[in-house]
N, C-alpha and C positions, 0 to 999 in steps of 0.2 A: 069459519066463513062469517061474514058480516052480515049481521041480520038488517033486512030491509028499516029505514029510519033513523039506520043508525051512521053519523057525521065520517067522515073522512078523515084518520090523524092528518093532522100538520102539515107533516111532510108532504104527503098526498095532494093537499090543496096546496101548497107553495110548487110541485111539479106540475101544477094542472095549470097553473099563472106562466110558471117561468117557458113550458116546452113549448109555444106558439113564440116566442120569443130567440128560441139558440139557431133556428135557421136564420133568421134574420140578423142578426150577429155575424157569422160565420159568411153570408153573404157581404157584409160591408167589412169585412175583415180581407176578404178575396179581394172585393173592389180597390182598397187600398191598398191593398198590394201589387196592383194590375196599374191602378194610378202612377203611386211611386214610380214602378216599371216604367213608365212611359214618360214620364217629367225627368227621367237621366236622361231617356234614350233622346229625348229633345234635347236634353243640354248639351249631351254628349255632340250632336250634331250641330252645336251652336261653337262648339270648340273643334271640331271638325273643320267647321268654315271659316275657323280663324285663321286655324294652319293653312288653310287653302288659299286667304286672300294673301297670308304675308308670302307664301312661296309665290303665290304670281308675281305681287311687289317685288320681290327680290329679282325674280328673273328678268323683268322688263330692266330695274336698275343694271344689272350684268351685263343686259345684251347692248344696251344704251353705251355701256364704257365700254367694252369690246369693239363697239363701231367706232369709238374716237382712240381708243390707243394698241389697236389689235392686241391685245395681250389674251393669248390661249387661256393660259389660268381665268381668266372671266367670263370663258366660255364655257368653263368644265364647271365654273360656279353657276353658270345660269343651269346646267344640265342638272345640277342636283338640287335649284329651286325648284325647278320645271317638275321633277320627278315625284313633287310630294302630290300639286293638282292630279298630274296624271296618273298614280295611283289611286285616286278617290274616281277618276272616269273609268279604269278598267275594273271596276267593284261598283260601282252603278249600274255596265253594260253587263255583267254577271246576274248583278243581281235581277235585273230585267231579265230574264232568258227565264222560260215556265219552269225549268230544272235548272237552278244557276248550284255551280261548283263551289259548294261553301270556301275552301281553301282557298282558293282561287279570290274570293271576295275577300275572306282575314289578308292575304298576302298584298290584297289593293289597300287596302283601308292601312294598315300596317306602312305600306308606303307615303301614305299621306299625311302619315305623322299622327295615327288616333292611338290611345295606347290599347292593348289588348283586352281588359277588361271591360272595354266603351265597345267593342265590337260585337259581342252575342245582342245586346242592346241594340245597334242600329242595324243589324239585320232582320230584326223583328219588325222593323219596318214594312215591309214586302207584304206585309201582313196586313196591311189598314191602305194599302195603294188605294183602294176603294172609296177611301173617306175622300173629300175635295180639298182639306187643308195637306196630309200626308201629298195627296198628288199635286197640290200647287208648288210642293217643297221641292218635289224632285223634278217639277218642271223647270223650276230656276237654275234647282243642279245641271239640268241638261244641257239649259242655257251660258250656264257660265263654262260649260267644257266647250263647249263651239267656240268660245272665246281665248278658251287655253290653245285649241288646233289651230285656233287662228294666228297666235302670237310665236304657236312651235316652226307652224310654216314660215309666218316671216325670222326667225333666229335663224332656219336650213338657208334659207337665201341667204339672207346677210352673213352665214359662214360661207358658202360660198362666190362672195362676192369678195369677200376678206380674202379670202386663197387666190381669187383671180391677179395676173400680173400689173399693176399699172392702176389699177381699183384706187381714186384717189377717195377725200371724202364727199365732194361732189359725187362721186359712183354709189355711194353707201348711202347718201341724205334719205331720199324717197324712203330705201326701207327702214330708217331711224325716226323718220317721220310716224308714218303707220305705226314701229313699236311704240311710240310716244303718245298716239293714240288710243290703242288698244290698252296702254296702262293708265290712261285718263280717265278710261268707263270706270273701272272701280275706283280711279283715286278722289274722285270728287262725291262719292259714298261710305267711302272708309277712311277718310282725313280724320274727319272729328275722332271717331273711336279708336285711330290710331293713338293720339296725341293721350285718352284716357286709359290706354293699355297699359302695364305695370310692364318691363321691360324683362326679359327671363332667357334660360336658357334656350340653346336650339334644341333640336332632338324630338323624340318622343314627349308628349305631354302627360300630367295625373291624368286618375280616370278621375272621370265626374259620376258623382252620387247625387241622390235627390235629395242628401244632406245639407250636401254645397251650398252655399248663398251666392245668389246670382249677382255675377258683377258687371253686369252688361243688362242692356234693354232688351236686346235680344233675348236674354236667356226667359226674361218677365213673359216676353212674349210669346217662344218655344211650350213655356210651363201653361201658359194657361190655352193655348193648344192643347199641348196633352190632355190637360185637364177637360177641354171640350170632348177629343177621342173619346176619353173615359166614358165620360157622361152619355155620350150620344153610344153607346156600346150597349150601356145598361138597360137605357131606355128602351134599347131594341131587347132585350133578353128581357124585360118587364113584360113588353108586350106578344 
């Protein structure tokens, strides 16, 4: 036993420094790891909303040549522009639901063209709906599907105006018009960044890591988002 007076080895006193010190470590080790998590799951949903503007792009161009040359095949191409939005709305309306069907959510997102490792990622979302940047994101998301139903309604017209007998293009203008509309809201927001997109395959896209280097403004902006989430997270478990 150590008699009273007598010093601490070494060791001793370098434990008695360093153990107020490993929780604190260990928590900004968590943090950063909860960060990272959240600067994919943004980016991931900045690549998300790529896929989303080009399949509406696309489908408004299909349904626009379809009114002017009836050719079926550009209507089965708008249906499978059409298909990637409307996958990303039936995995939003899941995920809104207090019990949403995970499957059911991978199967939407999946259709919207996200690749599968970007998806455990943006379901975590659901998780920070409480924050007011998370909820300002999915307000737009809601917004821009009001705008996909709105473009599906006028494409179900305009094929049925297309099957009608005698249907000239006077009969089709009005609702070629409104498509021409409806693909103006985002075309005069997504021009510029189209023109600096790197042009690539169709299909499924990489996942995105918090590796990545942001090649959009957006994504600068998504990151330091997250990077708010985080912070405003901690702050609340400090306190």
């Amino acid at each position: 036993m150590r008699q009273a007076g007598e010093s601490l080895p070494a060791s001793g006193h370098v434990l008695r420094i360093i153990w107020p010190f490993v929780p604190v470590v260990v928590a900004l080790a968590l943090f950063s790891i909860a960060s990272l998590d959240l600067l994919s799951a943004a980016r991931a949903f900045v690549a998300g909303e790529s896929q989303w503007s080009k399949g509406q792009k696309n489908a408004v161009l299909h349904l626009l040549r379809y009114g002017e040359d009836r050719n079926p095949a550009d209507f089965t191409a708008y249906l499978a522009a059409i298909a990637i939005p409307l996958g990303d709305h039936r995995a939003r309306l899941e995920l809104d639901r207090d019990e949403p069907d995970l499957e059911r959510v991978r199967e939407g997102l999946l259709a919207g063209g996200n690749h599968p490792e970007d998806i455990p990622r943006m379901v975590r979302h659901r998780n920070f709906r409480h924050i007011h940047e998370v909820d300002a994101a999915i307000r737009v998301w809601a917004a821009g599907d009001e705008e996909i139903a709105a473009l599906h309604e006028q494409a179900l017209a305009l094929r049925r105006l297309a099957d009608r007998p005698g249907c000239d293009d006077d009969c089709v203008a009005p609702v070629l018009r409104r498509i021409a509309q409806i693909g103006a809201i985002r075309g005069g927001a997504d021009g510029l960044r189209r023109k600096r997109e790197p042009q690539g395959t169709s299909g499924s896209r990489k996942p995105v890591s918090a590796a990545a280097a942001p090649g959009e403004g957006e994504a600068v902006v998504s990151g330091a988002v997250a990077g708010g989430i985080a912070c405003r997270l901690a702050s609340r478990q400090v306190l």
